[in-house]
C-alpha positions in Angstrom: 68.3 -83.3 -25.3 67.9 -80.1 -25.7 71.8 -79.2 -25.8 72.3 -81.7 -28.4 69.4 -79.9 -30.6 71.5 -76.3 -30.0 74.4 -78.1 -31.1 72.9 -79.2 -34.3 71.5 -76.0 -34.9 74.5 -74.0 -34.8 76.8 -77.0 -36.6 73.8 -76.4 -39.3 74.1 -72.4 -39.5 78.1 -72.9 -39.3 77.7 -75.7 -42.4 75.8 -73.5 -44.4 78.6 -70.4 -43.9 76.7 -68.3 -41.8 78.3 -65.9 -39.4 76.8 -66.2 -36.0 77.8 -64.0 -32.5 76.2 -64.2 -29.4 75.2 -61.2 -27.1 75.2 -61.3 -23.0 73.7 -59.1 -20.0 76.2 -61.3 -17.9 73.5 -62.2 -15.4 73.6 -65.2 -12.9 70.9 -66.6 -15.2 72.8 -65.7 -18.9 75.6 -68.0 -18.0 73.6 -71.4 -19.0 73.8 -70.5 -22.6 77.4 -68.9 -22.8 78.3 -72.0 -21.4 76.6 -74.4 -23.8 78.4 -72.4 -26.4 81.3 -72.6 -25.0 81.2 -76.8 -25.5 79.6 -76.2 -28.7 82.1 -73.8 -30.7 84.1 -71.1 -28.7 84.7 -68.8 -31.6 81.4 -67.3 -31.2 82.2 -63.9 -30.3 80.1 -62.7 -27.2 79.2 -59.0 -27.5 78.9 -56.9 -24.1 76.5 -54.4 -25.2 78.1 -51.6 -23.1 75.8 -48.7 -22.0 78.7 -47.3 -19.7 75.7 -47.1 -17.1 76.8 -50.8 -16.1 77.3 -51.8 -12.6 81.3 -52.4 -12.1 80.6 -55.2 -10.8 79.2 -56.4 -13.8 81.5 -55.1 -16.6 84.0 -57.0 -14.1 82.3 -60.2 -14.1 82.1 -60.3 -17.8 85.4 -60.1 -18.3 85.6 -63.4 -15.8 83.1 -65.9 -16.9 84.6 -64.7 -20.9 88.4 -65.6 -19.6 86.7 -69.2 -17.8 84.6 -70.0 -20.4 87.2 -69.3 -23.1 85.3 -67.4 -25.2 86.0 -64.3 -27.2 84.7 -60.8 -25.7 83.6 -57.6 -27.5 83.0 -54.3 -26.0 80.1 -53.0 -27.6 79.8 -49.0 -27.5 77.6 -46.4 -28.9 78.7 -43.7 -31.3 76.8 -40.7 -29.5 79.0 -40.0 -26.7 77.7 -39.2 -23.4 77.7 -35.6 -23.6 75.4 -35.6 -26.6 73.0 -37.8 -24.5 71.0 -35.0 -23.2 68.1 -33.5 -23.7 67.2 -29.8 -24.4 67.1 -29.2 -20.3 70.5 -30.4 -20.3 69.4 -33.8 -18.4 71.4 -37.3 -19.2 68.6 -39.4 -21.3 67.9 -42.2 -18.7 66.0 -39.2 -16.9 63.6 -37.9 -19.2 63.5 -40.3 -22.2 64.7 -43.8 -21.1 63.8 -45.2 -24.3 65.4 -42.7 -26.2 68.7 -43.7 -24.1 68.3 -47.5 -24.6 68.1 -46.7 -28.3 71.4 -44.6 -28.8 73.2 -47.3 -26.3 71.9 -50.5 -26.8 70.1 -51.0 -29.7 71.7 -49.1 -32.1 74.9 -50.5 -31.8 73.3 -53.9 -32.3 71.7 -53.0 -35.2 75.5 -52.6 -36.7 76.7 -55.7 -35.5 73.6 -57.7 -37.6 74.8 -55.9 -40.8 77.8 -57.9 -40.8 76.3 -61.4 -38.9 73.5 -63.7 -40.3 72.7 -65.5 -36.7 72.2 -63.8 -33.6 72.2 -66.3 -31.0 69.9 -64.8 -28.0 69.2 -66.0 -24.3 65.6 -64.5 -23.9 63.0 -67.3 -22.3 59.7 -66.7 -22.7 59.0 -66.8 -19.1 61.0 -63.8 -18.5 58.4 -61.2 -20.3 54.6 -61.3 -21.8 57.0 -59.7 -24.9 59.1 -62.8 -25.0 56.4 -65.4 -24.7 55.3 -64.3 -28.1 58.7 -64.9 -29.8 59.5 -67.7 -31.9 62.6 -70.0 -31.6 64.0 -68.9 -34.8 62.8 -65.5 -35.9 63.5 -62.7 -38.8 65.8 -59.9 -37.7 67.1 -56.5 -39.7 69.1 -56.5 -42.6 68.3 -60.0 -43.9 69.9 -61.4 -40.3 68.2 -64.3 -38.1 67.3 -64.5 -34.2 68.1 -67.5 -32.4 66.7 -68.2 -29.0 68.0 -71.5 -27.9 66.9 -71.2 -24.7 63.5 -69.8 -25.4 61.5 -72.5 -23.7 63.6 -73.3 -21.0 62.2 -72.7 -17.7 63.6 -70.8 -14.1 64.0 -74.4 -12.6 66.1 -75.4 -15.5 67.9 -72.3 -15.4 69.3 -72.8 -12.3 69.5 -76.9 -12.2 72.2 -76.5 -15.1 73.8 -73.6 -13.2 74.2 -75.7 -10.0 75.0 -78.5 -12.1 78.1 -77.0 -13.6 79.0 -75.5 -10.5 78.9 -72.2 -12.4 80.1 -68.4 -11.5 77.4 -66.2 -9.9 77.0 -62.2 -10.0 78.1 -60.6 -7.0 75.3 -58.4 -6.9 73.1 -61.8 -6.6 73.7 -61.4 -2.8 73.1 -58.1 -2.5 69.1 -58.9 -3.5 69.1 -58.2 -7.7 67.3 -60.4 -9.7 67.3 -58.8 -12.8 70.4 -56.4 -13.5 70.5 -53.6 -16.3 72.1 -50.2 -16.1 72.7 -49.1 -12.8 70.6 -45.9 -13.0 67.4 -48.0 -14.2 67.7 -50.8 -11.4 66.8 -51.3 -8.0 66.2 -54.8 -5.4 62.7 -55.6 -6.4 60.1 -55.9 -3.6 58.4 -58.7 -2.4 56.2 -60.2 -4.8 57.4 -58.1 -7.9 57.8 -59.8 -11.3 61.6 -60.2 -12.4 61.8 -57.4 -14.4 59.7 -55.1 -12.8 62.6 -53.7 -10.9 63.9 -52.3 -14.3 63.0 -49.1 -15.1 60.9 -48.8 -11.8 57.7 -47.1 -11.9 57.9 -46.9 -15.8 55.8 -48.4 -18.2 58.8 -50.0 -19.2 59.7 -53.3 -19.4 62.0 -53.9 -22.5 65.1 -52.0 -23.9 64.6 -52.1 -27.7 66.5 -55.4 -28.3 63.6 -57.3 -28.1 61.1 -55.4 -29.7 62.7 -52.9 -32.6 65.3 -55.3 -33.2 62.9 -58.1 -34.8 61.6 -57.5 -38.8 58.3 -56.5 -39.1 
C-alpha cells in the first residue's frame, strides 16, 4: 500500500510539471527508496552529495546500485575547495568546526540544487533521529521548493523486510560493524547499545548535518 501511495504522489507532482530529484547517502538502509523509484520513474536524477571525505567504498557502491537500479547519478560538489576549508590555525574544518564543514560541503550545495527543483524526494524516517520524528510527510523547503519523505513512517523492520525481499545490494562496510555511515573522518563502529547515529560525529553534540535542519523553511 504504501508504494502504490508514493507512486501516486510522484505521478501527481510529475502531472502538475514539477521538477523532482532525489538525494542518497548510499547506505544499506537508503536502497529501499532508490529502488521504489526506480519502478516508479527512473528519470529522477539521484544526487550523491559528495563531501570528498566519503569512504571509497562508498563513493564505489553508489556508482553500483545507480548502474543496477538504472537510474541517473549526479556528483554533487562544493564550491569552496578543500584548501579554503581551514580555519585560522590552519586545521581542515571537520576538526574544529564540524558544522561549519557540513555547511560548505553538504548543505550548501543542496541549497543550489532546490533553486532549480520543486520536489525533493528524501529518505529520512522518523525513527532515525528525535529531529526527524518531528518532520512532516510533505514539508516547505527554500526557495519556494517542497520536501518529500516517502518513507517517513516506515519502520527498521520494514526497512530491511523489503531489502531482503528484493534481494537487494548491501554496503561493504555493513560487515565491517557500521550502521550509520557519513564522512569517513566523522564515523566510527558504534558501541554496544549506542543509538544509530550516535556513532556520527562521536563525542559531539552532534547529530545532524544541516540537511535536515537549515534546509527546511522557517
Amino acid at each position: 500500500m504504501e508504494i502504490k501511495e508514493i507512486q501516486d504522489k510522484i505521478e501527481a507532482y510529475k502531472a502538475q510539471g514539477l521538477r523532482l530529484f532525489t538525494t542518497s547517502s548510499f547506505q544499506t538502509h537508503s536502497l529501499v527508496l532508490l529502488h521504489i523509484l526506480s519502478r516508479i520513474d527512473s528519470s529522477i536524477p539521484v544526487y550523491l552529495i559528495n563531501t570528498g571525505y566519503h569512504f571509497p567504498e562508498t563513493i564505489a557502491f553508489a556508482q553500483q546500485v545507480c548502474q543496477q537500479f538504472g537510474l541517473p547519478l549526479i556528483d554533487l560538489k562544493s564550491q569552496t575547495p578543500k584548501h579554503m576549508q581551514r580555519d585560522a590555525d590552519g586545521r581542515l574544518l571537520f576538526t574544529s568546526d564540524p558544522d561549519y564543514c557540513c555547511y560548505l560541503n553538504k548543505t550548501q550545495p543542496l541549497d543550489a540544487v532546490l533553486r532549480s527543483h520543486d520536489v525533493w524526494i528524501n529518505g529520512i524516517r522518523a525513527d532515525q533521529s528525535q529531529t526527524r520524528s518531528a518532520m512532516r510527510t510533505e514539508q516547505a523547503a527554500p526557495h519556494g521548493s517542497l520536501r518529500y519523505h516517502p518513507m517517513l513512517n516506515w519502520s527498521k523492520q520494514q526497512i530491511w523486510r523489503y531489502i531482503k525481499e528484493h534481494d537487494l545490494p548491501r554496503h561493504t562496510l555493513d560487515a565491517r560493524g557500521y550502521v550509520s555511515i557519513g564522512c569517513e573522518p566523522c564515523t566510527r563502529r558504534p558501541d554496544p547499545g549506542m543509538q544509530e547515529r550516535e556513532a556520527r560525529w562521536y563525542g559531539l553534540k552532534k547529530t545532524e548535518c544541516g540537511l535536515h535542519t537549515d534546509l527546511v523553511a522557517k
